[in-house]
C-alpha positions as YAML, in Angstrom:
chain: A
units: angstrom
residues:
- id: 1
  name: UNK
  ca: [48.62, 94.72, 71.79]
- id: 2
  name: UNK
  ca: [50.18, 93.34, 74.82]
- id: 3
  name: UNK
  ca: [53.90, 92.00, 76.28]
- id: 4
  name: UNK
  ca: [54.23, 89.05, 77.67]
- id: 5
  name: UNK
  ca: [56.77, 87.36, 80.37]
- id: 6
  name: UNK
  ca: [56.62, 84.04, 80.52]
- id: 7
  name: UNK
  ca: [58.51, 82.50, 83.23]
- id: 8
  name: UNK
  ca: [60.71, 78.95, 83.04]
- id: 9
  name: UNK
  ca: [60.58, 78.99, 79.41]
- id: 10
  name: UNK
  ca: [63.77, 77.60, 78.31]
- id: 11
  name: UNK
  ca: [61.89, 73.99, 79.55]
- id: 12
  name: UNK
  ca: [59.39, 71.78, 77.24]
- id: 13
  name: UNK
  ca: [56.13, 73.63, 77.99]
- id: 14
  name: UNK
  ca: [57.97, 76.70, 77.75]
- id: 15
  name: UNK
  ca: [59.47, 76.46, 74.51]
- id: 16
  name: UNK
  ca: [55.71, 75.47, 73.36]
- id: 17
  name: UNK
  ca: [54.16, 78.56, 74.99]
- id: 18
  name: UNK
  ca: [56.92, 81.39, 73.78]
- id: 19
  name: UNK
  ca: [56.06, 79.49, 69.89]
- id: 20
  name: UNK
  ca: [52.53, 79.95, 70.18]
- id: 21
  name: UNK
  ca: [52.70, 83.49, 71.41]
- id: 22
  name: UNK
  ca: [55.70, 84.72, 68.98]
- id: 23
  name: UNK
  ca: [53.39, 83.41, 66.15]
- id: 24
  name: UNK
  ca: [50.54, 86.00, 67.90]
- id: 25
  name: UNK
  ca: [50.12, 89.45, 66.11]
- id: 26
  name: UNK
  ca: [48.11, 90.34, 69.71]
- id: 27
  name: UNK
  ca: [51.21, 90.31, 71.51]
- id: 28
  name: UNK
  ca: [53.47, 93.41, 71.17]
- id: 29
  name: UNK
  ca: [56.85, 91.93, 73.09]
- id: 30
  name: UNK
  ca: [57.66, 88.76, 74.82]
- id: 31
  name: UNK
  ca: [59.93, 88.55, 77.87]
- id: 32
  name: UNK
  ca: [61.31, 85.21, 78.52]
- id: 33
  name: UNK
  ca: [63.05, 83.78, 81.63]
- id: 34
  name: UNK
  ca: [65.19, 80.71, 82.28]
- id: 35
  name: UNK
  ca: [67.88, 79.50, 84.33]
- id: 36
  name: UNK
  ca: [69.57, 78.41, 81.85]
- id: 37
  name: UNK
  ca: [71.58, 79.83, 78.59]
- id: 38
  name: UNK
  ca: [68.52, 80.15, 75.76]
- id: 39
  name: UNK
  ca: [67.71, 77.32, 73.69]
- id: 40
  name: UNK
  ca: [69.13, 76.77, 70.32]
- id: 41
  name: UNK
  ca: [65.11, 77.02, 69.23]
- id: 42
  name: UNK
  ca: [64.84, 80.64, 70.16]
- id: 43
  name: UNK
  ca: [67.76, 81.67, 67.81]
- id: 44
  name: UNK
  ca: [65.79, 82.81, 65.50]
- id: 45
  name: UNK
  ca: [63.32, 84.77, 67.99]
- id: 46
  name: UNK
  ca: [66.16, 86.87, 69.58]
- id: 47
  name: UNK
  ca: [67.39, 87.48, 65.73]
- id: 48
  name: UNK
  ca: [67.25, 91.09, 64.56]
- id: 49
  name: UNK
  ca: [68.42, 94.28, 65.72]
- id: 50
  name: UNK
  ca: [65.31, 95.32, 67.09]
- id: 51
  name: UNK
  ca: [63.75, 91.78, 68.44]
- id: 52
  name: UNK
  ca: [60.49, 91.35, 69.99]
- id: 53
  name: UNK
  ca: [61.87, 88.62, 71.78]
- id: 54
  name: UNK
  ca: [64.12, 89.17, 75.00]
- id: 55
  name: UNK
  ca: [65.55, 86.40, 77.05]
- id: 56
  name: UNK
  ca: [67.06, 87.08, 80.64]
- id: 57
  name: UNK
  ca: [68.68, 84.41, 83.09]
- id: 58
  name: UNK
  ca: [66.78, 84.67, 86.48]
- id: 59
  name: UNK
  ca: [66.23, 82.18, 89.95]
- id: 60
  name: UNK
  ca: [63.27, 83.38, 90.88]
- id: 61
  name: UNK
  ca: [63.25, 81.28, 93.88]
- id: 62
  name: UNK
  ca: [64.98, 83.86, 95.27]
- id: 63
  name: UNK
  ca: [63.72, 87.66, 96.05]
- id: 64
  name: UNK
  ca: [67.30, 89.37, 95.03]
- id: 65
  name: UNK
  ca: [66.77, 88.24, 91.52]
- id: 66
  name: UNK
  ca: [63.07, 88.21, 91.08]
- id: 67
  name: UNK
  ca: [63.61, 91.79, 92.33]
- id: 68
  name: UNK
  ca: [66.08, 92.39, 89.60]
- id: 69
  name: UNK
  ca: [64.21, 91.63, 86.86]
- id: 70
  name: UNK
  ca: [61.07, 93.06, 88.14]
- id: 71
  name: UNK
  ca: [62.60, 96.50, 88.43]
- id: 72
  name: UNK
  ca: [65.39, 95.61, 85.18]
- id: 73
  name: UNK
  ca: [65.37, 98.01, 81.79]
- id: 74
  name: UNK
  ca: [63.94, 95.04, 79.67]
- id: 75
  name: UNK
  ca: [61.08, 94.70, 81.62]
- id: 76
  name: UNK
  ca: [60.32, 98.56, 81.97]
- id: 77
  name: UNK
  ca: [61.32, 98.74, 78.26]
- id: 78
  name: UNK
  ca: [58.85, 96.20, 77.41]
- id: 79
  name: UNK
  ca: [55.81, 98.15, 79.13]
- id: 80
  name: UNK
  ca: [55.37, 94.28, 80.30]
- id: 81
  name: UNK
  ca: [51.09, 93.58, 80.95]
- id: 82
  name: UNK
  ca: [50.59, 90.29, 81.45]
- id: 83
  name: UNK
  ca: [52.82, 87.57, 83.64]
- id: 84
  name: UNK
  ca: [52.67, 83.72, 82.59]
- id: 85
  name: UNK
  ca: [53.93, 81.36, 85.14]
- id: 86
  name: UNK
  ca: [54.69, 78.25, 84.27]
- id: 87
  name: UNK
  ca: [56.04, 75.75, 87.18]
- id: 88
  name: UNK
  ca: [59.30, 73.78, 86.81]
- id: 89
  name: UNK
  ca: [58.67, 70.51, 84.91]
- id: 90
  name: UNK
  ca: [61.48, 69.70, 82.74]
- id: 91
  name: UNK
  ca: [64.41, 67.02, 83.16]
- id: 92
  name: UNK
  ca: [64.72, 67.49, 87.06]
- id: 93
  name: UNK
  ca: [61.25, 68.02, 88.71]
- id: 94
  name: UNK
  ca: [61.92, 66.12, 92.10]
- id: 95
  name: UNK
  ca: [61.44, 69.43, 94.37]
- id: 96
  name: UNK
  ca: [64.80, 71.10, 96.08]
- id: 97
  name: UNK
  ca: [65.51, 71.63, 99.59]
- id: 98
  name: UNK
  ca: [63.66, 74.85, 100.68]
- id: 99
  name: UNK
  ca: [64.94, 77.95, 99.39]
- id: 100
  name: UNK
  ca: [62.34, 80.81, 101.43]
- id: 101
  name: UNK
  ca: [61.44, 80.86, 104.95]
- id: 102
  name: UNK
  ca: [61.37, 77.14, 104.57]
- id: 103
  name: UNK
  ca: [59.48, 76.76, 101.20]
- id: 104
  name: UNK
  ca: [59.96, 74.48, 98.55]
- id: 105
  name: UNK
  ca: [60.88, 75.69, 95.08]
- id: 106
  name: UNK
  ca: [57.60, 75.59, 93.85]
- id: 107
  name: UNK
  ca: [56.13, 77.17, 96.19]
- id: 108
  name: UNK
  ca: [59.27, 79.86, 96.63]
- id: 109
  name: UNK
  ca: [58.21, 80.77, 93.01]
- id: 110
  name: UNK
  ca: [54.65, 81.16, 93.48]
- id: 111
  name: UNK
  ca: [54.84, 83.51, 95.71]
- id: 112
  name: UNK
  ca: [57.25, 85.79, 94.89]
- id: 113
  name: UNK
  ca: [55.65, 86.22, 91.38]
- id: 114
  name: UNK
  ca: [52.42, 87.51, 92.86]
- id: 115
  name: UNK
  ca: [53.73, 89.44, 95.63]
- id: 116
  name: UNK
  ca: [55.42, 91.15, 92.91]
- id: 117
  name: UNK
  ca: [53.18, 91.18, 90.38]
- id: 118
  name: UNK
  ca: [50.42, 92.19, 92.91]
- id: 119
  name: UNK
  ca: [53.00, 94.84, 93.52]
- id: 120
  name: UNK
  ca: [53.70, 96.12, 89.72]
- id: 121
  name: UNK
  ca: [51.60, 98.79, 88.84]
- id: 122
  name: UNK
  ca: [51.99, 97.62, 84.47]
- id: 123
  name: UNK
  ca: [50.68, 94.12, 85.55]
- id: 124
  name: UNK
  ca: [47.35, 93.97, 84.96]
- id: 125
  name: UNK
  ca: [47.16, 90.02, 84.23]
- id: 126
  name: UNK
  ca: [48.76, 87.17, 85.73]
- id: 127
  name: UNK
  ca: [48.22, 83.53, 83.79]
- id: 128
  name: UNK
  ca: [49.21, 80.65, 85.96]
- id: 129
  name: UNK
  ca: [49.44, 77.26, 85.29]
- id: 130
  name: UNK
  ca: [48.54, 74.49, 88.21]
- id: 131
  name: UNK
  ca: [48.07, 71.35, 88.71]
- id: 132
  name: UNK
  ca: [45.00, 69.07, 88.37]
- id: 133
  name: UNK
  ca: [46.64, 66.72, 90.99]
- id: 134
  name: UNK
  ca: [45.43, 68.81, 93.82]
- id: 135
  name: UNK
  ca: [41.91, 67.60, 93.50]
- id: 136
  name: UNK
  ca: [40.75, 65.23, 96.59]
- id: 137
  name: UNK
  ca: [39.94, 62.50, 94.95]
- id: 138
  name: UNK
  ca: [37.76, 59.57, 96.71]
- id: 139
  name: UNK
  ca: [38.03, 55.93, 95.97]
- id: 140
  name: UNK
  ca: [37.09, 54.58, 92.40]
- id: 141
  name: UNK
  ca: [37.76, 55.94, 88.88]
- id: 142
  name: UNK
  ca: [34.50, 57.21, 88.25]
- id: 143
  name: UNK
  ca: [35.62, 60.66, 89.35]
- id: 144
  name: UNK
  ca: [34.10, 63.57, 87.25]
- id: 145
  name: UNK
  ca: [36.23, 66.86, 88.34]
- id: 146
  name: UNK
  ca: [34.95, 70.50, 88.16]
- id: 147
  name: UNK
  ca: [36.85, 73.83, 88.83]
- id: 148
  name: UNK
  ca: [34.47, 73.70, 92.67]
- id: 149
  name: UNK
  ca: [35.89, 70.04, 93.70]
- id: 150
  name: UNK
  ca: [37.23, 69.82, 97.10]
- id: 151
  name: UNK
  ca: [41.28, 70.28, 97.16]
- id: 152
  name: UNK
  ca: [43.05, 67.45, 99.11]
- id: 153
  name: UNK
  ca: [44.16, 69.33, 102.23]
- id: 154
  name: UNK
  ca: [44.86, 65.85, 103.85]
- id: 155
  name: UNK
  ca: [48.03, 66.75, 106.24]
- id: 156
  name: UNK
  ca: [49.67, 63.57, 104.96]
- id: 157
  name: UNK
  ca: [49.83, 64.09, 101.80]
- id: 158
  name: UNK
  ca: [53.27, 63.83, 100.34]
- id: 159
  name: UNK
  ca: [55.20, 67.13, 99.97]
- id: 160
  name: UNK
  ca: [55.37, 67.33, 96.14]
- id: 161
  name: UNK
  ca: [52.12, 67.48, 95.72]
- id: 162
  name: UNK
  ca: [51.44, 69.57, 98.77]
- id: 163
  name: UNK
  ca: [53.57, 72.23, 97.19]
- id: 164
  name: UNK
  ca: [50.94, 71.88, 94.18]
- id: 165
  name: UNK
  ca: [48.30, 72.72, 96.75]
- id: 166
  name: UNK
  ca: [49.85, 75.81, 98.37]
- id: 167
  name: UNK
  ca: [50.53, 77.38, 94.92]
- id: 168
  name: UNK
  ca: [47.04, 76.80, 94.05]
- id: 169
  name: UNK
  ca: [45.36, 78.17, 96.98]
- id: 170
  name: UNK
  ca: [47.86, 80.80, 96.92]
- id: 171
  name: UNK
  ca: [46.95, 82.47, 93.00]
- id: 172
  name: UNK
  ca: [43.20, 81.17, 94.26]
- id: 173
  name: UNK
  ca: [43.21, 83.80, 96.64]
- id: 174
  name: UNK
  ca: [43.83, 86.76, 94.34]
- id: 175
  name: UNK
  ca: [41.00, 86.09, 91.40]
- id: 176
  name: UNK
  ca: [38.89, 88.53, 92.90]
- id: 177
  name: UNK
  ca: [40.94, 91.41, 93.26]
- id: 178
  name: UNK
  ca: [40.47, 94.08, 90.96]
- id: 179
  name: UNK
  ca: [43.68, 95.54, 90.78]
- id: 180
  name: UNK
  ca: [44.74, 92.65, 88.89]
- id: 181
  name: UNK
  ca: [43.36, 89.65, 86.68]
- id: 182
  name: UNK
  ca: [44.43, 86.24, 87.52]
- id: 183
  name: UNK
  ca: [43.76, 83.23, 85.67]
- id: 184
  name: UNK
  ca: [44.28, 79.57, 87.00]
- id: 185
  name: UNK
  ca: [44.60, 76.78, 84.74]
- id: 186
  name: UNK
  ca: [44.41, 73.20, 86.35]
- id: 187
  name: UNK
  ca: [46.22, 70.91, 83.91]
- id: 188
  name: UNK
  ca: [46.24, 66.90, 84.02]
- id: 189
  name: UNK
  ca: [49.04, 64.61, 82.65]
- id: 190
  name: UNK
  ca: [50.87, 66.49, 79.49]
- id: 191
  name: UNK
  ca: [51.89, 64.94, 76.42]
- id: 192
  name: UNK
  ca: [54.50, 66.00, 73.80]
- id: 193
  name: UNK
  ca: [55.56, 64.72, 70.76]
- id: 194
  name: UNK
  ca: [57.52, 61.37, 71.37]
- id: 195
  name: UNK
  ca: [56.15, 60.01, 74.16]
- id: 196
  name: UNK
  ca: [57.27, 63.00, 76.73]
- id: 197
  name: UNK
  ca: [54.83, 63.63, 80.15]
- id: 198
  name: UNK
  ca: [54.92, 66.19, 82.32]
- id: 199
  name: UNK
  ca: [53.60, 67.07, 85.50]
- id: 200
  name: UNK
  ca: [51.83, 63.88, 86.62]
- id: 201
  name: UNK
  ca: [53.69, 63.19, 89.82]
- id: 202
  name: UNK
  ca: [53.95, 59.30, 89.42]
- id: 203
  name: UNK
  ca: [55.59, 59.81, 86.31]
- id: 204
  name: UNK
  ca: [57.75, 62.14, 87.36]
- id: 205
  name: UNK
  ca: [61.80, 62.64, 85.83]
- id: 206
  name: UNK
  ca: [63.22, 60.07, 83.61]
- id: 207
  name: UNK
  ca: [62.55, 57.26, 82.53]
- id: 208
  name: UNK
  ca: [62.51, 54.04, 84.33]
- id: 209
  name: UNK
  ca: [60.78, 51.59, 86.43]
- id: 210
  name: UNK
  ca: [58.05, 53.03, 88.94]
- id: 211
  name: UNK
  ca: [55.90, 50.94, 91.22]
- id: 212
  name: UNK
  ca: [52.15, 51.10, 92.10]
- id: 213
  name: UNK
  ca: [50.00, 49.57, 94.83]
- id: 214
  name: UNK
  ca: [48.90, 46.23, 93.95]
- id: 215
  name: UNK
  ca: [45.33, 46.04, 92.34]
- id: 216
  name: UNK
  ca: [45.12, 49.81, 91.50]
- id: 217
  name: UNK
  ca: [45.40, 51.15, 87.68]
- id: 218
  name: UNK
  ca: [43.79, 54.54, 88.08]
- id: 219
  name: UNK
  ca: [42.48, 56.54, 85.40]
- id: 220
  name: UNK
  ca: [44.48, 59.53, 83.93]
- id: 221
  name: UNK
  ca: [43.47, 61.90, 81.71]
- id: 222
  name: UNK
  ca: [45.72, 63.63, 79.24]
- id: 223
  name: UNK
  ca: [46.16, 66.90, 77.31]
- id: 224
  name: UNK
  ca: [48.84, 67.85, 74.48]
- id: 225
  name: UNK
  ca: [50.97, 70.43, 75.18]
- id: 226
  name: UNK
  ca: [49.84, 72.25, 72.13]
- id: 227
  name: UNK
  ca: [46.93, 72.28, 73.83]
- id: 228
  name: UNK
  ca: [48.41, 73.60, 76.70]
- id: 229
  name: UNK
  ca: [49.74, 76.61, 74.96]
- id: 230
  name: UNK
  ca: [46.99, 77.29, 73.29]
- id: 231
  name: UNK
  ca: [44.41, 77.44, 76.80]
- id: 232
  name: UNK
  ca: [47.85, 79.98, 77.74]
- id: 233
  name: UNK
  ca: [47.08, 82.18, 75.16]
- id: 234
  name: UNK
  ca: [43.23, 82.25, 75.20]
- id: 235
  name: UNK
  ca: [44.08, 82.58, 78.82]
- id: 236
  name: UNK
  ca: [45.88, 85.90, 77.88]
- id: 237
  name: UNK
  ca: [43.54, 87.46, 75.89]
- id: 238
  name: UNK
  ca: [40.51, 86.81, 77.66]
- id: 239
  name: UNK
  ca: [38.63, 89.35, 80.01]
- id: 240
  name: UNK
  ca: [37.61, 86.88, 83.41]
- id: 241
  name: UNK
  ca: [39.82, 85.44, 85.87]
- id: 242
  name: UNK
  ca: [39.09, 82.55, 87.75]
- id: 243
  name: UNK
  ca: [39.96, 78.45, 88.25]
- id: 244
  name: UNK
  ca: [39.76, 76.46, 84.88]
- id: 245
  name: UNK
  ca: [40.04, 72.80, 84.19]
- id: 246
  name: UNK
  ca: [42.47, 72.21, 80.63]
- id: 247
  name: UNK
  ca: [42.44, 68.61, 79.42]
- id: 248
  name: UNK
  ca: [42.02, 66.84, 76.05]
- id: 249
  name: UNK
  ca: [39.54, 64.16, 75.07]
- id: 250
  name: UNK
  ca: [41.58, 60.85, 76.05]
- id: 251
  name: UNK
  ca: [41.98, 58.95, 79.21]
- id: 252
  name: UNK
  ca: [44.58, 55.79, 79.62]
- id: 253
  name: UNK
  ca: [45.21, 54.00, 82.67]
- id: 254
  name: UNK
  ca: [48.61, 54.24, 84.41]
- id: 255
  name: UNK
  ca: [50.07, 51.14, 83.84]
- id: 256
  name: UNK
  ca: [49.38, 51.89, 80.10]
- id: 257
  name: UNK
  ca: [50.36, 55.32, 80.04]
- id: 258
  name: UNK
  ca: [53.77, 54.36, 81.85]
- id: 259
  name: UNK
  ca: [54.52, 51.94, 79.64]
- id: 260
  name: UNK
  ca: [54.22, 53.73, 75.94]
- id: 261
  name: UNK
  ca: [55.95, 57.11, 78.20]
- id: 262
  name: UNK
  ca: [58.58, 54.38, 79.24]
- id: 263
  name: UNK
  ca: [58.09, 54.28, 82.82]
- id: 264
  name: UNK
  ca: [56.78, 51.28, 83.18]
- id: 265
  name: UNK
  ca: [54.78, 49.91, 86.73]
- id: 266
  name: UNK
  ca: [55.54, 47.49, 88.97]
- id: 267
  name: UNK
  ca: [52.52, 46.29, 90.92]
- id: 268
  name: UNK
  ca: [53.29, 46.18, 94.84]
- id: 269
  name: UNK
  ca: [51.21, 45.06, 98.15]
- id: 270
  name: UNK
  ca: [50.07, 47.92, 99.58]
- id: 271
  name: UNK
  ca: [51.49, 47.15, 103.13]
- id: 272
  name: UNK
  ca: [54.91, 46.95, 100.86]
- id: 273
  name: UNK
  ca: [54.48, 50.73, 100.15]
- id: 274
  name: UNK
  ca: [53.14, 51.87, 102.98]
- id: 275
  name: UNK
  ca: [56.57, 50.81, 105.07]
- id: 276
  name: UNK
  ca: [58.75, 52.21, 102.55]
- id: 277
  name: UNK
  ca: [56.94, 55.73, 102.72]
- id: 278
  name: UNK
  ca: [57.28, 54.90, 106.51]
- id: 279
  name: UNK
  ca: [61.45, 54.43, 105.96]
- id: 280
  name: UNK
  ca: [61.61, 57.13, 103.53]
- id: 281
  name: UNK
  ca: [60.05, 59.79, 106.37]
- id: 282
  name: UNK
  ca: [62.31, 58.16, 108.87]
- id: 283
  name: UNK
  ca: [65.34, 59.50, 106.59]
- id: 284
  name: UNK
  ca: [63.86, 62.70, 105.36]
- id: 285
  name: UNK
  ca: [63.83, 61.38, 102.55]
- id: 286
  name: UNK
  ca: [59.74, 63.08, 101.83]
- id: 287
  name: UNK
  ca: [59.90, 64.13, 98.41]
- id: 288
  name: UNK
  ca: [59.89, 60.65, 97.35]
- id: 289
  name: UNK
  ca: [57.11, 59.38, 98.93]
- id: 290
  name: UNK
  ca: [54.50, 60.57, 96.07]
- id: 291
  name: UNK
  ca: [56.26, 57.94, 93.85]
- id: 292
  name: UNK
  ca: [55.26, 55.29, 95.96]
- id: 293
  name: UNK
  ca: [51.61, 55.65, 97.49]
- id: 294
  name: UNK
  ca: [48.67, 58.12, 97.56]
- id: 295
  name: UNK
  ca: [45.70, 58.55, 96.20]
- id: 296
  name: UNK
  ca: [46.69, 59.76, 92.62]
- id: 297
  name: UNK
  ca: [48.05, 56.43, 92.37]
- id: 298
  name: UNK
  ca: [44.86, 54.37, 93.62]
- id: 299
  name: UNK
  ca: [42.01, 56.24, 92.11]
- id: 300
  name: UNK
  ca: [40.95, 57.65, 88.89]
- id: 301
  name: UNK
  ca: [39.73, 61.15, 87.23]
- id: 302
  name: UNK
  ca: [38.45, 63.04, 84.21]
- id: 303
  name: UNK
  ca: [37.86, 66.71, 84.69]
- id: 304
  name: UNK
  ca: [34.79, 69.04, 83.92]
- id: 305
  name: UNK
  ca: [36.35, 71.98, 80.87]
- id: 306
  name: UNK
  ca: [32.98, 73.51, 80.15]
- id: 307
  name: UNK
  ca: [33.75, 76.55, 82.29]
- id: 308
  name: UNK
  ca: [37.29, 76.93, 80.20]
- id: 309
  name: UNK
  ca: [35.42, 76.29, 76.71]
- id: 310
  name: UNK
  ca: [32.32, 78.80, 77.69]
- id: 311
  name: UNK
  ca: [34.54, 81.73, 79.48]
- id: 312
  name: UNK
  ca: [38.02, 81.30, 77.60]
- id: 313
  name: UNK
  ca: [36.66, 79.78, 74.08]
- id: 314
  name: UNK
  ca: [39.15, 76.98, 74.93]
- id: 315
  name: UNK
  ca: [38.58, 73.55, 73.19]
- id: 316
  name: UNK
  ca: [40.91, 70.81, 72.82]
- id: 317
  name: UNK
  ca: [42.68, 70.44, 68.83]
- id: 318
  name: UNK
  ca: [44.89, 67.88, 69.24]
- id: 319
  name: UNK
  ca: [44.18, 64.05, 70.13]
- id: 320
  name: UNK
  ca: [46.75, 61.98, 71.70]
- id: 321
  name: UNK
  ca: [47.17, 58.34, 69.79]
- id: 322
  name: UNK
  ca: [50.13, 55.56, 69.49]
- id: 323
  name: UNK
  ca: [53.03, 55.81, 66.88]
- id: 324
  name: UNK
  ca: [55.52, 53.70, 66.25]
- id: 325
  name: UNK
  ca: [59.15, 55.47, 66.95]
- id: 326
  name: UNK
  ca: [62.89, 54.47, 65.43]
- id: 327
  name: UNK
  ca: [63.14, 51.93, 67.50]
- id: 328
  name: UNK
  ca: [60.07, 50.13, 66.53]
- id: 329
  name: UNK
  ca: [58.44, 50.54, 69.37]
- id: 330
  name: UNK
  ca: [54.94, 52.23, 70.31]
- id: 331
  name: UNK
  ca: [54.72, 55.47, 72.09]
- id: 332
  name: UNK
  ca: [52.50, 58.15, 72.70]
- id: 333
  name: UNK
  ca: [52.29, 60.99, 70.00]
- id: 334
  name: UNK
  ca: [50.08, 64.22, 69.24]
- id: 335
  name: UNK
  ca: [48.28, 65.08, 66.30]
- id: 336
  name: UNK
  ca: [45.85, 67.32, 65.31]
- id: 337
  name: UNK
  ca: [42.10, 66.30, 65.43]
...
């Protein structure tokens, strides 16, 4: 038996992860944190007098109340084991202003949940989930990824996804210690039911019109968030740490996958792009420039899961296909396969 915190969950991938785990008679007590008030959906988890489910309000961008609930009653109470951290990916994802010593949120986040769970004695695992975004990836779609690809440590490459990068190498650094497992899960474009994607930055926040360099239409590959949660838990229960590749069995292009997520493509000339990143630096205006050029929109992947499927027992159950919503229109939906 174990208990569980599992950070951000009052967003999408959250919500999916706290589901799959309250349904798990492995795991004793579950700890959940948001920044928000709970969601309606966890009513019925925080129900009872005694409930295994406890949800507590916490930044933890910021040390003062990562501290807090580190060192609070419901986490000593819990005899909490094993730390899931899921990034920020729900309605607002375009990164804040830096928060510590000059870091961006993501980043802040990263690495103030292993410095203190490095620093916990009761932690003995920390699950993290990443991005497969961080992968170099050279010209073509014909890019086959595994866990030992080369990370894009290009010094112009825009500050979203650089943040990506620094909280990968940063967890990266700890899966050999012994004093505590840590588990990595790089994790492509994520689908939810009705046409929702996460944490693909092109397709990043709401929905509307994006633009892409003219004669591009790179390759992305997908994964349900089912899916998600369920590499989470096998993540959880398993004995090795280490760097694994999650992703499903389909692959659409971008100007396909934007249009059933509806975020549709525009096409521009490259030169087009390249001076509006060149304006948008000009006005500190960086965060935005990942929407408009870089590799991940020029160049394909798929990624290599073996390593998660022979060391986790992780293999994809759900396929991602078209159904048509209310409106009458086609969009993206999961199913089981």
């Amino acid at each position: 038996m174990t208990s569980v915190v599992i950070t951000h969950a009052d967003e999408p991938l959250g919500r999916r992860v706290v589901k799959t785990l309250f349904h798990d008679p492995r795991v004793k007590k579950l700890l959940l944190l948001g920044q928000g008030p709970p969601p309606h959906q966890f009513d019925r988890f925080l129900a009872g007098s005694h409930p295994r489910v406890v949800y507590l309000r916490a930044d933890l961008s910021k040390h003062r109340s990562t501290a807090e609930m580190f060192h609070s009653t419901s986490f000593r109470a819990a005899a909490i084991d094993v730390v899931i951290h899921l990034p920020r990916h729900g309605s607002s994802t375009r990164e804040r202003g830096p928060v510590l010593a000059g870091l961006p949120t993501r980043t802040a986040e990263a690495r103030l949940m292993l410095q203190y769970c490095l620093n916990t004695p009761s932690v003995k695992t920390l699950v993290a989930v990443g991005s497969a975004f961080v992968y170099r990836l050279p010209p073509g779609n014909a890019n086959r990824l595994g866990e030992s690809s080369e990370l894009d440590l290009n010094p112009n490459v825009a500050p979203d996804l650089r943040s990506w990068i620094d909280c990968d190498m940063l967890f990266h650094s700890e899966i050999h210690n012994e004093a505590i497992r840590v588990v990595l899960l790089r994790v492509p474009t994520v689908v939810s039911s009705g046409g929702y994607v996460y944490l693909n930055p092109s397709l990043a926040g709401r929905a509307g019109l994006r633009v892409r360099p003219l004669g591009f239409d790179p390759l992305c590959t997908l994964v349900s968030d089912k899916d998600v949660a369920r590499a989470v838990q096998s993540a959880t229960h398993a004995s090795v740490s280490g760097v694994f590749n999650v992703a499903g069995n389909e692959t659409l292009p971008l100007s396909m996958l934007g249009r059933w997520t509806r975020r549709p493509s525009l096409p521009v000339p490259g030169p087009m792009l390249r001076w509006a990143a060149g304006t948008l630096r000009m006005l500190r205006r960086e965060g935005w420039r990942s929407l408009l050029d870089g590799p991940h929109l020029r160049f394909g992947f798929t990624l290599d899961t073996r390593r998660a499927e022979e060391q986790l027992g992780f293999r994809p159950s759900y396929r991602i296909g078209l159904a048509r919503g209310g409106d009458g229109n086609f969009r993206l939906e999961t199913s089981p396969i």
